[in-house]
N, C-alpha and C positions, 0 to 999 in steps of 0.2 A: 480484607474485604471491607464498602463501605459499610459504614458504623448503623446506616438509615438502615439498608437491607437487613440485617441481622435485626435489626429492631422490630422491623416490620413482619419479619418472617417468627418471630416469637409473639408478638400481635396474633398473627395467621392460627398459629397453633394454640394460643389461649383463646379465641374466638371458636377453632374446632371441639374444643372440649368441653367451653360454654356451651355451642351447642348442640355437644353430643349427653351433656346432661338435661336439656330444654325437651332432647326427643326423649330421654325416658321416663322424663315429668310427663308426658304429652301420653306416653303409651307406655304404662303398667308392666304389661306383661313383656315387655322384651327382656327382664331378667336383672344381670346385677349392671348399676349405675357405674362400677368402675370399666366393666367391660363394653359398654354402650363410650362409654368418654373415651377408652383405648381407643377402639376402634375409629373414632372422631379424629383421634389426633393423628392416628397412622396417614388415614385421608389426606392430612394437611401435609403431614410427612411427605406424601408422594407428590405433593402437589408442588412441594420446594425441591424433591429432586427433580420434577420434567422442569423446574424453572432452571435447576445448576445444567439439566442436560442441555437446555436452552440457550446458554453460555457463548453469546458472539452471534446470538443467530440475528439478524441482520433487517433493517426496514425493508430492507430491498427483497432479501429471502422471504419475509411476510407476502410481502406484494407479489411474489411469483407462486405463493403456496394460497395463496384466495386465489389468483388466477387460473392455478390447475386445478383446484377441488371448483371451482365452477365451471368449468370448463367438463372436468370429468362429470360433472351432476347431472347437466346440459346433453352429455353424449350418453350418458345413463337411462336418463328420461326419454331421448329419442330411441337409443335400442328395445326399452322396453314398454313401451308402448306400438310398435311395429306388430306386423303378423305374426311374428314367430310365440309370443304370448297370446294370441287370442283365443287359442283352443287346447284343452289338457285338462288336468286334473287340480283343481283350483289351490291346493295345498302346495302341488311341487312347482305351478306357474309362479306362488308367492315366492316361495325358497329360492328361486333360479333370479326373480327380481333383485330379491333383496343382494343376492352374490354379485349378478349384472353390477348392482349401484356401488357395492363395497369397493371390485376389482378395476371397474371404468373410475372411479373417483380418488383410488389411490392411486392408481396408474397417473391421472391427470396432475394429480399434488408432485409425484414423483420426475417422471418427465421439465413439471414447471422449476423445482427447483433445481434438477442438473442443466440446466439451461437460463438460469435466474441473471447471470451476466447480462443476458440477451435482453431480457428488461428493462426499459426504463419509463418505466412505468411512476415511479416515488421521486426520485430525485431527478428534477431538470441538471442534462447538461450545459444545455446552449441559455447561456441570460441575453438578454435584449433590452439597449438602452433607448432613450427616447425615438431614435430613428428608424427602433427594429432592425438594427445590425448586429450579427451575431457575434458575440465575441468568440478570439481564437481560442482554442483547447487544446492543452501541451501535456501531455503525458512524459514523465522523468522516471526514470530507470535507479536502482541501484548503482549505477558506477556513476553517474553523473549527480547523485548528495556526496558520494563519498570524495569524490573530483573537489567538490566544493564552488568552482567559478560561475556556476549559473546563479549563485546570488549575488555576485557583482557585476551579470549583468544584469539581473532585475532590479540592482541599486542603481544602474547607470540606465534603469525603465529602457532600454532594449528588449525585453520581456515585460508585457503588460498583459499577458493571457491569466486564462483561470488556468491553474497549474493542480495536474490529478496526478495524485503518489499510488497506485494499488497497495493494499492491505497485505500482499503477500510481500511486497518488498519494504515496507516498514518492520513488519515479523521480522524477518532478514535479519537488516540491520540492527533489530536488539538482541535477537540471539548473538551476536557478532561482538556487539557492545557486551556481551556478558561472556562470551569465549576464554578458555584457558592460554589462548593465545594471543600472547602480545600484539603482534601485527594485524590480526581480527580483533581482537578488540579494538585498537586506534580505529579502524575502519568505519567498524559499525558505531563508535560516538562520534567518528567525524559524520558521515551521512548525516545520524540523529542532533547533530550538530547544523549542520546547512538544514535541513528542514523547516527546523525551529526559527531559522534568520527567515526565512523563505516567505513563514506566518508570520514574521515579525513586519511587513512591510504592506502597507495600505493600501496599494493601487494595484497588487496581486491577490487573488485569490485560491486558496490552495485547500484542496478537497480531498479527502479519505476514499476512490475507492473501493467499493467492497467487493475484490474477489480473487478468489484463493485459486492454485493450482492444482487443475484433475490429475489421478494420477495416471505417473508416463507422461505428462504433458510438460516440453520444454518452459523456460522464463521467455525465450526469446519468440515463441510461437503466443505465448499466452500475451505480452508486450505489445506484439503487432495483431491480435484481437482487439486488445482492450481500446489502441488505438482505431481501428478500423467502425469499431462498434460507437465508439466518442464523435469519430468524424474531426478527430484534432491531428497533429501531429508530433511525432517522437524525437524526444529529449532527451540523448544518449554519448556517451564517450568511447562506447564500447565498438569496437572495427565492425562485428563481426556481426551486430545489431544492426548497425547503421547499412551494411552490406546487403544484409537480409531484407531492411528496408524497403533500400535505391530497387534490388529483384524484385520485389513484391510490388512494387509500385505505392509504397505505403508512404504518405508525407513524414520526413525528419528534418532536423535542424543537423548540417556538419557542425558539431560541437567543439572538434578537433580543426576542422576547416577555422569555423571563426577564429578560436582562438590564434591560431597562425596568421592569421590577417592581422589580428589586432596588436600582433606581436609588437615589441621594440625590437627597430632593426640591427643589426648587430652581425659587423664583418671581422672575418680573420684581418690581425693587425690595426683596431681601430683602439681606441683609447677609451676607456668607462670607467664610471664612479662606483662603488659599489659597498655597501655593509655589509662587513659579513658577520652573520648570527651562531653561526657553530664551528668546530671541527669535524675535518672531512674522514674520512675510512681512513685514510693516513697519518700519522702525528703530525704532519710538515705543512699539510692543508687546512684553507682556513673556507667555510661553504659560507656564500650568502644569495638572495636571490632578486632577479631583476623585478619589476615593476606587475608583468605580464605573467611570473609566475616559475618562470627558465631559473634552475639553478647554477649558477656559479662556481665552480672550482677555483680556489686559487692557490698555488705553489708556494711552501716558505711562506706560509700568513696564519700558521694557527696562531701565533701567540698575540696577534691582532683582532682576536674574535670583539665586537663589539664595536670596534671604529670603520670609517668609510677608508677605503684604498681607493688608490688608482691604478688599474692593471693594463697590461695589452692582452687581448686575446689572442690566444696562439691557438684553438682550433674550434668547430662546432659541432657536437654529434648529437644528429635528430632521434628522437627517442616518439616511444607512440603515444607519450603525453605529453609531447611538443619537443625541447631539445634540451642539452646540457653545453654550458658555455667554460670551456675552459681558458685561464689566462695567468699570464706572469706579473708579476709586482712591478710597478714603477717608483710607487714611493706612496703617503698616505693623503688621501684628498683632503681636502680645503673643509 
């Protein structure tokens, strides 16, 4: 925990007891000074657990929890002052007010924060440069940090939006990043890897944000809200997102589209240079990868890992994250 809070929160508590000793200077008879300071400091006590229970609670949830306690005060005020209090028995007309004002004004805090997404009320999303044109807003999913290639193309500024990660899909990715499993973990420190490049870069801006998943409510439902509610468009690799999109009529980027454009071209039987970086599933295989991202197979080349070949390709098979280029040895490039 930071070091300031605990500081301050022992501050909190020596101030409660100072001045749960000042009240019993002040008034005699409240009895013994240590039980008047207990009781001081329990105060404080509670007052650092609604703060720990407070834990993550959000600008945005503020802004939607004044919006609904006034809102409920507002409709409190108007039911109770109406006909239905003007005649009775002036004791149970109070008692029925004061309920009216508890039940209309917690209702209204309640309602505003399960609906808090719906706000934007705190944080602009749309900025406006000199000419009052809006900038784009790109919403990015989980599969597309963990992908990795959306930061080379916002290094290659094909991407110059404000770029929004929701707070449930960073959560994600560090559970992931701390996973007992191998595969999940690479995943989730790759994402928290591209993110990090993503804030690294000055002509994007890249935003937190804040909202969680209700429960029984998909990623993929909550995804095309978050975008719908932004007025940007979705930044995904995943089919079945991007699908749900194109139906819904909700703006995306084909992720998987571009990348296949931007491909290097590459036919059965043509001739290429290639590094290869590893060995493949087999002993005899030596893996390295094209420019664009496609991985390389090559036959008879492990024991070449690290130098450039020259192969022919003998086939290509397309995969949902673009394709796999298999090819024979020629000899080793220049």
């Amino acid at each position: 925990m930071n070091q300031s809070i605990l500081t301050f929160r022992a501050i909190l508590l020596a101030f409660c007891a100072l001045g749960g000793y000042g009240v019993w200077y002040a008034f005699n008879e409240l009895g013994s000074v240590w039980l008047v300071m207990t009781v001081a400091v329990l105060i404080g006590c509670l007052l650092i657990l609604v703060d720990m229970l407070m834990k993550g609670f959000s600008l945005r949830g503020l802004s939607a929890l004044t919006f609904g306690l006034l809102a409920g005060i507002l409709a409190a005020h108007l039911i109770t002052i109406s006909p239905l209090f003007e005649e009775g028995d002036a004791q149970v007309i109070y008692i029925s007010r004061v309920g009216v004002f508890v039940a209309v004004t917690y209702l209204g805090a309640i309602i505003a924060l399960r609906g808090k997404d719906e706000f934007n009320l705190v944080i602009p999303y749309v900025r406006f440069d000199q000419q009052q044109v809006e900038v784009p807003l790109a919403v990015l999913d989980e599969t597309t940090l963990v992908d990795g290639r959306v930061s080379k193309l916002v290094a290659a500024r094909m991407l110059v939006d404000v770029l929004f990660v929701p707070k449930f899909v960073v959560d994600e990715l560090n559970e992931l990043s701390n996973s007992s499993a191998e595969e999940e973990r690479n995943r989730g420190k790759r994402g928290l890897k591209t993110l990090a490049e993503l804030r690294s870069f000055e002509h994007v801006e890249v935003r937190l944000h804040e909202s969680e998943l209700k429960h029984g409510q998909s990623r993929e439902e909550k995804m095309l809200f978050i975008v719908r509610s932004l007025k940007g468009r979705l930044l995904s690799v995943s089919d079945s997102l991007s699908s749900r999109a194109k139906q819904e009529g909700v703006p995306f980027v084909d992720m998987l589209g571009l990348a296949k454009a931007l491909s290097q071209e590459v036919t059965v039987g043509q001739a290429i240079t290639v590094r290869l970086v590893k060995t493949g599933r087999e002993d005899s295989q030596g893996v390295g990868y094209l420019e664009d991202g496609s991985m390389v197979v090559v036959n008879g080349a492990a024991d070449l890992v690290g130098a450039d070949v020259l192969i022919e390709v003998d086939s290509i098979i397309p995969t949902s994250g673009g394709r796999m280029v298999f090819g024979k040895m020629l000899g080793q490039g220049s």
